[in-house]
C-alpha atoms as an extended CHARMM CRD file, in Angstrom:
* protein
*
       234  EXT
         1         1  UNK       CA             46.3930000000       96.4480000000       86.5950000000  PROA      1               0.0000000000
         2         2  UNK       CA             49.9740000000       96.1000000000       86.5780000000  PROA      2               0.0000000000
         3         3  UNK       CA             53.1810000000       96.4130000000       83.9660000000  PROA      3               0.0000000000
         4         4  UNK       CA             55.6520000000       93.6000000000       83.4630000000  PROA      4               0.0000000000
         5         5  UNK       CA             58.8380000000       95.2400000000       82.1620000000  PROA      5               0.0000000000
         6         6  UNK       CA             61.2050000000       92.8990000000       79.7950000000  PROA      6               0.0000000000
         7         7  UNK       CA             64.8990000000       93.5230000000       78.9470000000  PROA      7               0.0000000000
         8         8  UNK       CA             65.3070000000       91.6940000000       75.7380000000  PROA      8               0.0000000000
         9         9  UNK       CA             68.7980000000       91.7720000000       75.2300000000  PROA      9               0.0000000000
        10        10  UNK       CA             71.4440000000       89.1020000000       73.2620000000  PROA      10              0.0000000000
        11        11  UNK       CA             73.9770000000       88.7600000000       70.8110000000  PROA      11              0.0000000000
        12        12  UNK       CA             71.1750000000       87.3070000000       68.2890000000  PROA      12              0.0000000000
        13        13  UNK       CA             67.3220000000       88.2560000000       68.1090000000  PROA      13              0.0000000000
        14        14  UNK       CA             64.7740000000       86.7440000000       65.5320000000  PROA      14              0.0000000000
        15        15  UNK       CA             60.9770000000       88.0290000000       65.8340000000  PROA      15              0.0000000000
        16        16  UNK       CA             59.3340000000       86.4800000000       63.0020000000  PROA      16              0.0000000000
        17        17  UNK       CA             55.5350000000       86.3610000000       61.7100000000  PROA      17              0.0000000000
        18        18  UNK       CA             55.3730000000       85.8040000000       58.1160000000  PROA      18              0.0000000000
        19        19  UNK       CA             58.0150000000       83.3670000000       57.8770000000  PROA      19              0.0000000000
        20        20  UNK       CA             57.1490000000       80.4630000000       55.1920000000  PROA      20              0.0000000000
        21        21  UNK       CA             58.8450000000       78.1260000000       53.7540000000  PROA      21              0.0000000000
        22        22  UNK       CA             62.7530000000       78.2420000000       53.3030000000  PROA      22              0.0000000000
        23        23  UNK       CA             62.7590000000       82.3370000000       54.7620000000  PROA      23              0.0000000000
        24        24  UNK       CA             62.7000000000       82.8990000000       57.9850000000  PROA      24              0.0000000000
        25        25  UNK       CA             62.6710000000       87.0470000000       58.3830000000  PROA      25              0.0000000000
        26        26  UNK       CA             62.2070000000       88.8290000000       61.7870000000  PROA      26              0.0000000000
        27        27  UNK       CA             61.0540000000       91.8780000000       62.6180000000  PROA      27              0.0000000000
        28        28  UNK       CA             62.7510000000       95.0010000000       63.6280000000  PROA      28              0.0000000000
        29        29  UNK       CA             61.1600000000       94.8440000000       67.3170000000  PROA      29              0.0000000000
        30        30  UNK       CA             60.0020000000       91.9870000000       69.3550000000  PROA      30              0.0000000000
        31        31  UNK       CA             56.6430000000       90.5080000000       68.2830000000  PROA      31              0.0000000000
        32        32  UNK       CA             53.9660000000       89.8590000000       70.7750000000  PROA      32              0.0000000000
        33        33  UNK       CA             53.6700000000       86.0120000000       70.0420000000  PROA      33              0.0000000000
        34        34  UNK       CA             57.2110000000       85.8890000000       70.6100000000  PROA      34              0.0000000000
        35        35  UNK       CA             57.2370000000       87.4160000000       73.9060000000  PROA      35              0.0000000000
        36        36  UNK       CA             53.9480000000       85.3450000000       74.8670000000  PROA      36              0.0000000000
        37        37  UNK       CA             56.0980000000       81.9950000000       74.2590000000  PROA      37              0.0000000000
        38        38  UNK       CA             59.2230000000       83.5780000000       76.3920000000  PROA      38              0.0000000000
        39        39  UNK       CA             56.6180000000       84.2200000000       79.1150000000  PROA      39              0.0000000000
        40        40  UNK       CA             54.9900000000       80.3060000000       78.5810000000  PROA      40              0.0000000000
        41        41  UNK       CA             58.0670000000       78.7000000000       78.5800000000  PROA      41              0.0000000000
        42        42  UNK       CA             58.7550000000       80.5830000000       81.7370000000  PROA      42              0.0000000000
        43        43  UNK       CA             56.0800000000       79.0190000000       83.1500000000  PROA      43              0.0000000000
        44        44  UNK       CA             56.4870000000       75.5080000000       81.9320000000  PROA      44              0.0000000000
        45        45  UNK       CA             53.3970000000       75.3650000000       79.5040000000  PROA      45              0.0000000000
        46        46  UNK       CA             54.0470000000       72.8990000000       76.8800000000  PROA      46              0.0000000000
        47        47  UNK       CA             52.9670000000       73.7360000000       73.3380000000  PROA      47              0.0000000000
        48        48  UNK       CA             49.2740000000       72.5040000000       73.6690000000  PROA      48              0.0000000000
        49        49  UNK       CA             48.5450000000       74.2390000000       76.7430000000  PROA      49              0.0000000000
        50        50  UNK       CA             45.9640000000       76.9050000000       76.4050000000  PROA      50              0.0000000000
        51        51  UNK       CA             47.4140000000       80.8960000000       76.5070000000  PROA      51              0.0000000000
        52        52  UNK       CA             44.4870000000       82.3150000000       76.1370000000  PROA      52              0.0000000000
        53        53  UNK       CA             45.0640000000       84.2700000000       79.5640000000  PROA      53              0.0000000000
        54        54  UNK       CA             48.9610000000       85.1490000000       78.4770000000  PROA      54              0.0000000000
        55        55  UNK       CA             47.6050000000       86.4210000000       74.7690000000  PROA      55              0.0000000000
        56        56  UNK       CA             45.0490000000       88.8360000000       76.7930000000  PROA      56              0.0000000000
        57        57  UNK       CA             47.7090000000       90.8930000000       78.1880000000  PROA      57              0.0000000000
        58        58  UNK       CA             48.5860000000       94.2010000000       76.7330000000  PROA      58              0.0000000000
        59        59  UNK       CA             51.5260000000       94.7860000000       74.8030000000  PROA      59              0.0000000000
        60        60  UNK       CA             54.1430000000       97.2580000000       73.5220000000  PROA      60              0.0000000000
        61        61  UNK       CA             57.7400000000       97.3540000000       73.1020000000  PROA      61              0.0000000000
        62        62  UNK       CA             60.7120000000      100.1080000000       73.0140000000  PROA      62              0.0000000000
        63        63  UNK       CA             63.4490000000      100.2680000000       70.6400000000  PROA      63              0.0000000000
        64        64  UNK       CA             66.6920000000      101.1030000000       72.8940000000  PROA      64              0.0000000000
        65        65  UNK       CA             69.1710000000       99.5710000000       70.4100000000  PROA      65              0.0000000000
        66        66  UNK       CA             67.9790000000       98.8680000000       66.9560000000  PROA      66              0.0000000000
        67        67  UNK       CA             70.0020000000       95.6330000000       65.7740000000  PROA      67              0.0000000000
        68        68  UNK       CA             71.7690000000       95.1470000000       62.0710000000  PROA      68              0.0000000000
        69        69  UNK       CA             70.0350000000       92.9350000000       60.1030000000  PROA      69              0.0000000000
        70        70  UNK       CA             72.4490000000       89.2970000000       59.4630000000  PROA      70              0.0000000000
        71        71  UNK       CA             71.1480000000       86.8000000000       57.2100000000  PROA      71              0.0000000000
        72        72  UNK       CA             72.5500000000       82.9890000000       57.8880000000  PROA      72              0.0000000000
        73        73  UNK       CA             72.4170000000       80.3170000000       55.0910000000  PROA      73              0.0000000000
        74        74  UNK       CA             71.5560000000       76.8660000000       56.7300000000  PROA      74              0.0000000000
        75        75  UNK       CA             71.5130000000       73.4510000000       55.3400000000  PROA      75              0.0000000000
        76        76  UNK       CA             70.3000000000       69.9740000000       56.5600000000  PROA      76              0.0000000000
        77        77  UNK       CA             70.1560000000       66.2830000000       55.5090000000  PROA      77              0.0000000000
        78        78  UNK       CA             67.3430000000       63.6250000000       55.5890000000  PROA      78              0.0000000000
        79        79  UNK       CA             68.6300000000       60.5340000000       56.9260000000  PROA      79              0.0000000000
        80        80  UNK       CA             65.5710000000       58.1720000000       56.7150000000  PROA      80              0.0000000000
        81        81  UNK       CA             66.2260000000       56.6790000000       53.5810000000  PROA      81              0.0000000000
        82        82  UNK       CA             68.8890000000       54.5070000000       52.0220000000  PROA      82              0.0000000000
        83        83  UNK       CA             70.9280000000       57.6350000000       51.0050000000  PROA      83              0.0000000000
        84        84  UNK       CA             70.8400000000       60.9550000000       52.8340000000  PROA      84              0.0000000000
        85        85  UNK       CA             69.1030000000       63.2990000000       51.3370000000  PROA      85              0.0000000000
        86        86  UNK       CA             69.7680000000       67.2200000000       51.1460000000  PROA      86              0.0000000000
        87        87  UNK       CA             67.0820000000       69.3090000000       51.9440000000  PROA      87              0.0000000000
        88        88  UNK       CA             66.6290000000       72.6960000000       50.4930000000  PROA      88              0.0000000000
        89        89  UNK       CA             69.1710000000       75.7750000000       51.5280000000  PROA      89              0.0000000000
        90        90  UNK       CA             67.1660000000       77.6080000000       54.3130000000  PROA      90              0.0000000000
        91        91  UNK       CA             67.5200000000       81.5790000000       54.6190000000  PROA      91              0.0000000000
        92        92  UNK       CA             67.6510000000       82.8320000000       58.0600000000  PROA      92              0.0000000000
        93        93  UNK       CA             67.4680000000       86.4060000000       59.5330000000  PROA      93              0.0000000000
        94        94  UNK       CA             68.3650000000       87.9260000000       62.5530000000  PROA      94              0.0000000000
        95        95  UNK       CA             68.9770000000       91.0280000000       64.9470000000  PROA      95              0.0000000000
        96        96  UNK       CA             72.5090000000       91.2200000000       65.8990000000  PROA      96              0.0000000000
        97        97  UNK       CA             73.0420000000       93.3730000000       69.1480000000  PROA      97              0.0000000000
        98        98  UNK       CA             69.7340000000       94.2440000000       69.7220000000  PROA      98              0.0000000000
        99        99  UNK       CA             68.1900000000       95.6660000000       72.7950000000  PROA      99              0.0000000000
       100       100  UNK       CA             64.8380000000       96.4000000000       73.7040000000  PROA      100             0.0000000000
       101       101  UNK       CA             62.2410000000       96.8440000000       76.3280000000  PROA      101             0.0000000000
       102       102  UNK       CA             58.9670000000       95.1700000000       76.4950000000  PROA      102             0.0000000000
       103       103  UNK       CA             55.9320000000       95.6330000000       78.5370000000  PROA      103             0.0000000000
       104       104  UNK       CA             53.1520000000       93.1890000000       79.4370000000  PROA      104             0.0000000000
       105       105  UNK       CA             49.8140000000       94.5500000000       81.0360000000  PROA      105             0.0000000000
       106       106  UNK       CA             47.2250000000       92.5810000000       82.9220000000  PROA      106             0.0000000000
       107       107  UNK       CA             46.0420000000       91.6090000000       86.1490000000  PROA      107             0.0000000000
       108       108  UNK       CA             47.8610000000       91.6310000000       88.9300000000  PROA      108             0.0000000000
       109       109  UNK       CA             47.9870000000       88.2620000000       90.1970000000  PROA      109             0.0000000000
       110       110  UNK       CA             49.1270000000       87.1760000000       86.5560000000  PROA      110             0.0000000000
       111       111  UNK       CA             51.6480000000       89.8010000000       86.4640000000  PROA      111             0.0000000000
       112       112  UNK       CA             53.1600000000       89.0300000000       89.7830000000  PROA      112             0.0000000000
       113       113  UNK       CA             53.2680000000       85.2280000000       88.8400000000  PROA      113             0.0000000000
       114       114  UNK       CA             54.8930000000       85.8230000000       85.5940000000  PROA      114             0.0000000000
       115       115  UNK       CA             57.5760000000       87.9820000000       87.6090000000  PROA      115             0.0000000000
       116       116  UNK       CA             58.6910000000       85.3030000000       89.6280000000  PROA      116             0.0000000000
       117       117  UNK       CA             58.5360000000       82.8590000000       86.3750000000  PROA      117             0.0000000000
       118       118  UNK       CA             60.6950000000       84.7030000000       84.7290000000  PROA      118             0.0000000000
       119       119  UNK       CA             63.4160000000       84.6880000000       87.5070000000  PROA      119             0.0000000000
       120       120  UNK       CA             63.2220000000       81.1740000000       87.8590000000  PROA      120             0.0000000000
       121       121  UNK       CA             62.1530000000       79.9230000000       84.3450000000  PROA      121             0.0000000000
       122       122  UNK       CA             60.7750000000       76.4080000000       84.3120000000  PROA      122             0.0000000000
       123       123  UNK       CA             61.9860000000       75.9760000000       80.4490000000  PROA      123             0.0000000000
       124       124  UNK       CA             65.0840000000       77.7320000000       79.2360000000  PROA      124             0.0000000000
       125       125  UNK       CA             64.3700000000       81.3470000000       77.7150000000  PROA      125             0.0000000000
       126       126  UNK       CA             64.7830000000       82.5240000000       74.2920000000  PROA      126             0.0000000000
       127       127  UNK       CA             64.4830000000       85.7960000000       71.9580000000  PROA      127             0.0000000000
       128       128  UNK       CA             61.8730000000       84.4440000000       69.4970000000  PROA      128             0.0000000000
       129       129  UNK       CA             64.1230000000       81.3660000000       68.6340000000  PROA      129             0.0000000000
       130       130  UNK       CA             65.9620000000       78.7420000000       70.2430000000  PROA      130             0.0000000000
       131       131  UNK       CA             69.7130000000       79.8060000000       68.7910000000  PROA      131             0.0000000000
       132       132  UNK       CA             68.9050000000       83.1700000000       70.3730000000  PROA      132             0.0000000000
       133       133  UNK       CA             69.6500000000       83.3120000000       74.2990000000  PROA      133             0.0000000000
       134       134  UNK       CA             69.4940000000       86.1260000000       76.2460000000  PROA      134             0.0000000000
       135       135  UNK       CA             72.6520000000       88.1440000000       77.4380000000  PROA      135             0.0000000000
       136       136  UNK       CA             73.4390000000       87.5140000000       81.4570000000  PROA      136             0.0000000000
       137       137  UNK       CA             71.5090000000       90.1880000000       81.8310000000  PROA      137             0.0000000000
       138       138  UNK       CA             68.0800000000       89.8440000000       84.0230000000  PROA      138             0.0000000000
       139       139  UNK       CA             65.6530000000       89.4100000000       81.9720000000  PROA      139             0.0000000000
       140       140  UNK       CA             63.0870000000       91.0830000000       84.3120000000  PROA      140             0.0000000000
       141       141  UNK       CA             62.9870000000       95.1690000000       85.0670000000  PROA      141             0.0000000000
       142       142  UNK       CA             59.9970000000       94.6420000000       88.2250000000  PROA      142             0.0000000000
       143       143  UNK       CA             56.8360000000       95.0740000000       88.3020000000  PROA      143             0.0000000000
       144       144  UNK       CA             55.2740000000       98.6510000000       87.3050000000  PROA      144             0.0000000000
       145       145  UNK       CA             51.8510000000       99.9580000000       88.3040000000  PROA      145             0.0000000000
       146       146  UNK       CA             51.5620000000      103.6910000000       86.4910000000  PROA      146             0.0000000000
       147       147  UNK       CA             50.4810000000      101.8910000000       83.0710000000  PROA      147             0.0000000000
       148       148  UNK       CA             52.1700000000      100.3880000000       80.1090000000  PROA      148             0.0000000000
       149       149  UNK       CA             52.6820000000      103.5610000000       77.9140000000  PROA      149             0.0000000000
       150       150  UNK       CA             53.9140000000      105.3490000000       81.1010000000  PROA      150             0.0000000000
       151       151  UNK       CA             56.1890000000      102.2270000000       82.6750000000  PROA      151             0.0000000000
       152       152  UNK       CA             58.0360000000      102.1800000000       78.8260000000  PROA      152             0.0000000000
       153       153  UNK       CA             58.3880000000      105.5880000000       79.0630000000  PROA      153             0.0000000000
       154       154  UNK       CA             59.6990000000      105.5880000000       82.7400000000  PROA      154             0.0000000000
       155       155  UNK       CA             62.3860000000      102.8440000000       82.1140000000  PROA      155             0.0000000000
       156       156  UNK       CA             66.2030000000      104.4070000000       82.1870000000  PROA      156             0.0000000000
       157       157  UNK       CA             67.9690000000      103.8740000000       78.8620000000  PROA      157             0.0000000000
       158       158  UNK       CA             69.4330000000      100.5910000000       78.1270000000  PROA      158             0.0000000000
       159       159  UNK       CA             71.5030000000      100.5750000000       75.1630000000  PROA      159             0.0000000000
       160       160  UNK       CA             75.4420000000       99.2910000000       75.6100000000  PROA      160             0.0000000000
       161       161  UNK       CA             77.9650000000      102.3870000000       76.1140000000  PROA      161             0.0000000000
       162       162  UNK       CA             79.4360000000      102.1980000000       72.4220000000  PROA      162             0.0000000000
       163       163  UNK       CA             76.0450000000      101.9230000000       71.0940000000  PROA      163             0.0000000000
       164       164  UNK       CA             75.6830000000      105.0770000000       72.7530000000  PROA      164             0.0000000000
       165       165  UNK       CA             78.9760000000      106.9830000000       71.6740000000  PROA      165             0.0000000000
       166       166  UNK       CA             77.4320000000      106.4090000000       67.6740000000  PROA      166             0.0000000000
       167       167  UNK       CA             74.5480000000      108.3020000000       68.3480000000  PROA      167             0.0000000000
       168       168  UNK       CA             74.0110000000      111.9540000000       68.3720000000  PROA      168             0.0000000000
       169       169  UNK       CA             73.0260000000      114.1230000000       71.6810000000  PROA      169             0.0000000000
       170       170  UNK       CA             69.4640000000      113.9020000000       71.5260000000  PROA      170             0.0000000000
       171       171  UNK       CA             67.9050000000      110.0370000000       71.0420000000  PROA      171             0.0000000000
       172       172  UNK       CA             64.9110000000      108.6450000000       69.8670000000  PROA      172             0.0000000000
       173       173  UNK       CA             63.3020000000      105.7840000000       71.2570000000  PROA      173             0.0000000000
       174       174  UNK       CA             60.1800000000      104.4070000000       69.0370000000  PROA      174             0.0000000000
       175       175  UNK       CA             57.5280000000      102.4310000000       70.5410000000  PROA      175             0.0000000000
       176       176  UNK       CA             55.0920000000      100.3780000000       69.1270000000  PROA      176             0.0000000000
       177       177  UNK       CA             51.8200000000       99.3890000000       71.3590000000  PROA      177             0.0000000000
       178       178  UNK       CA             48.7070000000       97.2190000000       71.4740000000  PROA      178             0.0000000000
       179       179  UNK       CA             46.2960000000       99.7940000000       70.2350000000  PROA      179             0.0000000000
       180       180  UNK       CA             42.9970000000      100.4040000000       72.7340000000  PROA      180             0.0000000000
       181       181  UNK       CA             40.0680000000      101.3010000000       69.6410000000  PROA      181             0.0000000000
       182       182  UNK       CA             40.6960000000      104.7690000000       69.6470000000  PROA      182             0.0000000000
       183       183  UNK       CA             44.1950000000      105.7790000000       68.0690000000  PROA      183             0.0000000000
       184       184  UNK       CA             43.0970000000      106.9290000000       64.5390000000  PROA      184             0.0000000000
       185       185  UNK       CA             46.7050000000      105.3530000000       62.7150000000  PROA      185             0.0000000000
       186       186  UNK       CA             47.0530000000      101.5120000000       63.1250000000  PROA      186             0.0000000000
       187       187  UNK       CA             49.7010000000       98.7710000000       61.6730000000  PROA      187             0.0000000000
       188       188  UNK       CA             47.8610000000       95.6560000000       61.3840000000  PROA      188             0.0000000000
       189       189  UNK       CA             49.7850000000       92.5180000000       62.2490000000  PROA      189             0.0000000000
       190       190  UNK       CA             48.9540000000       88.6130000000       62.0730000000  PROA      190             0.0000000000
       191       191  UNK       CA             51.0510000000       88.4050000000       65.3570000000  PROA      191             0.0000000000
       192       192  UNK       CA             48.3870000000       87.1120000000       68.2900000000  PROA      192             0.0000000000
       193       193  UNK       CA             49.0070000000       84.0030000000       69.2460000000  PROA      193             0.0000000000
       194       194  UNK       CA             46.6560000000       81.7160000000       69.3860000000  PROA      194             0.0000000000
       195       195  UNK       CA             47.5050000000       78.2910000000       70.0200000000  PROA      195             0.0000000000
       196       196  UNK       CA             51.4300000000       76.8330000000       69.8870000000  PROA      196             0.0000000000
       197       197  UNK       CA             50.2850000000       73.1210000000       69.0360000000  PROA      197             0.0000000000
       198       198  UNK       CA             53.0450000000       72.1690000000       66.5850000000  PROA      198             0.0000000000
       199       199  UNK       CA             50.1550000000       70.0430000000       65.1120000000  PROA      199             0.0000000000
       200       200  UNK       CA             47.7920000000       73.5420000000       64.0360000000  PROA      200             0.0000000000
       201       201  UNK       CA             49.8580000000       76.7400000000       65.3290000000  PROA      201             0.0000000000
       202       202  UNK       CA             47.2740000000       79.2640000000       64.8760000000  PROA      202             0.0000000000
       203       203  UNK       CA             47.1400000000       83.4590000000       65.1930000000  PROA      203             0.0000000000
       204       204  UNK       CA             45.2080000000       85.9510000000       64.6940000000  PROA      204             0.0000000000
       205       205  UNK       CA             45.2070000000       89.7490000000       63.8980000000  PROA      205             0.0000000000
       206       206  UNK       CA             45.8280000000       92.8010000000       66.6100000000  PROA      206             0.0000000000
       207       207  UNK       CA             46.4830000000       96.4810000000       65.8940000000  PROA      207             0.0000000000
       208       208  UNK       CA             49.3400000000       98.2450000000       66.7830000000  PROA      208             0.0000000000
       209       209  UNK       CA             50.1020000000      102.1720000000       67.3040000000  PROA      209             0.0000000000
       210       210  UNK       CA             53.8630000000      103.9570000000       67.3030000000  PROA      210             0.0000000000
       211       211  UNK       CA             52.9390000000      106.9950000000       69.2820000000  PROA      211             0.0000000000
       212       212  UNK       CA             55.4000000000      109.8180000000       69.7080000000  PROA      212             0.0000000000
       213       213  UNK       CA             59.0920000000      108.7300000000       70.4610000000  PROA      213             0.0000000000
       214       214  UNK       CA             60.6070000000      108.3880000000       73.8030000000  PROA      214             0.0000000000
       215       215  UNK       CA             63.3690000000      111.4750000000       73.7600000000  PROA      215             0.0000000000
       216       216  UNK       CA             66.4510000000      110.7700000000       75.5650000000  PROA      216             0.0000000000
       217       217  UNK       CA             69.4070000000      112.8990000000       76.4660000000  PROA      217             0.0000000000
       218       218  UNK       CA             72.8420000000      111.7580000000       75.7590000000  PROA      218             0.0000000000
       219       219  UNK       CA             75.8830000000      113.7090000000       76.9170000000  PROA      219             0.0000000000
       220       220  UNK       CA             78.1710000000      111.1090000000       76.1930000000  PROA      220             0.0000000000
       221       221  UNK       CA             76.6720000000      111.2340000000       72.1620000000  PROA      221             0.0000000000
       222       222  UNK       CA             78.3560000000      112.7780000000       69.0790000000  PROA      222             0.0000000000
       223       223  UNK       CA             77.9130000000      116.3290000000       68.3260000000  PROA      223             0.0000000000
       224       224  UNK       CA             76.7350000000      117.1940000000       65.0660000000  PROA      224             0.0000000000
       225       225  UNK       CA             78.9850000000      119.6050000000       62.3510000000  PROA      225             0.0000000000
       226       226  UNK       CA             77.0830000000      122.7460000000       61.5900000000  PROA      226             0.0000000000
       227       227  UNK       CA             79.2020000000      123.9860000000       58.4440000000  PROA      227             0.0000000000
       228       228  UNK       CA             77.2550000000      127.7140000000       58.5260000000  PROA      228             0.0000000000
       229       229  UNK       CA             78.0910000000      128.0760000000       62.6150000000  PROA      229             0.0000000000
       230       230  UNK       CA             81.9100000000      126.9510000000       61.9790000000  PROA      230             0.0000000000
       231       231  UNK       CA             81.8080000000      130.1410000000       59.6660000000  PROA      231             0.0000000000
       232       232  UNK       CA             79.9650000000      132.3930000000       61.7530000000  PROA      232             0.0000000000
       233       233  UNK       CA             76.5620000000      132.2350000000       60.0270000000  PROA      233             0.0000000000
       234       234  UNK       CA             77.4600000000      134.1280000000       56.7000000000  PROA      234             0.0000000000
């Protein structure tokens, strides 16, 4: 088995799941039928070709830059009729300067072929939706064979330098993972993709685990006031 690594990294993010109506939310990390349609469109499916093999693969993601929250107010106008029509105000969320990692796990073969997709995407790429390009960045961190947990754990840091300078000496990454049957404390998410048809887009449930936090060193971090050490512990 081998690890797909995944630097998901632009000015705007949106990783919805539960989105009806005139809300669109997102997520605070990537979901997995988001990253499944980056990895399709990679490929060239269209919408109505099967992913059954693409939502197999195991998933997790690490937070290395958690993104503010922005909400954008959209509007739009029927034109069919006599008169244009205005349709309902739409609510729309995003992640603004975001950065994560994710990690797809599966056979080799797939893996390598989904490498070399993403380098030369068939269909242009997106973070979850089409406003939402990815930075210049590659998009693709290699190929890892140690494991999923292991290759998320492995990857160097990726958050921008400023980001950096806000936090404190010591970071946390979270991760959140495709749970395996045996991790005793699950989040259950309507986030596996089953079909993209625009006609019946349909999804089902999987179970994800946040194990223990990725810990990170950071020299170039802020260093926290400790009013009883600035007066000599009385």
């Amino acid at each position: 088995m081998s690890v797909l690594l995944l630097r998901l990294d632009g000015p705007l993010q949106a990783w919805g799941d539960a989105s009806r109506f005139v809300r669109r939310h997102t997520r605070p990390e990537p979901t997995k039928s988001g990253v499944i349609g980056l990895l399709a469109a990679a490929q060239g499916r269209r919408r109505t070709d099967p992913i059954e093999d693409l939502a197999a693969l195991r998933f997790g993601v690490r937070v290395d830059q958690r993104g503010r929250l922005i909400r954008d107010f959209q509007t739009a106008i029927r034109w069919s009729g006599k008169r244009p029509e205005s349709m309902p105000l739409s609510y729309r969320y995003y992640l603004a300067d975001a950065v994560f990692v994710a990690a797809v796990e599966g056979d080799d073969e797939l893996i390598a072929g989904l490498d070399e997709a993403i380098r030369a995407p068939t269909f242009p790429l997106y973070l979850g939706r089409r406003a939402c390009p990815p930075s210049d960045e590659e998009v693709s961190l290699g190929i890892w064979t140690d494991g999923l947990e292991t290759a998320l754990r492995s990857q160097e840091w990726l958050a921008r330098e400023w980001y950096k300078r806000q936090q404190g000496r010591v970071v946390h990454l979270e991760l959140a993972l495709d749970a395996d049957g045996v991790q005793p404390d699950t989040e259950t998410l309507r986030d596996l993709p089953l079909s993209f048809d625009p006609v019946r887009r349909e999804y089902g449930w999987r179970e994800v685990y946040r194990p223990h936090p990725v810990e990170i060193d950071n020299p170039v971090g802020r260093v926290s006031f400790d009013p009883f050490a600035a007066l000599g512990g009385a």
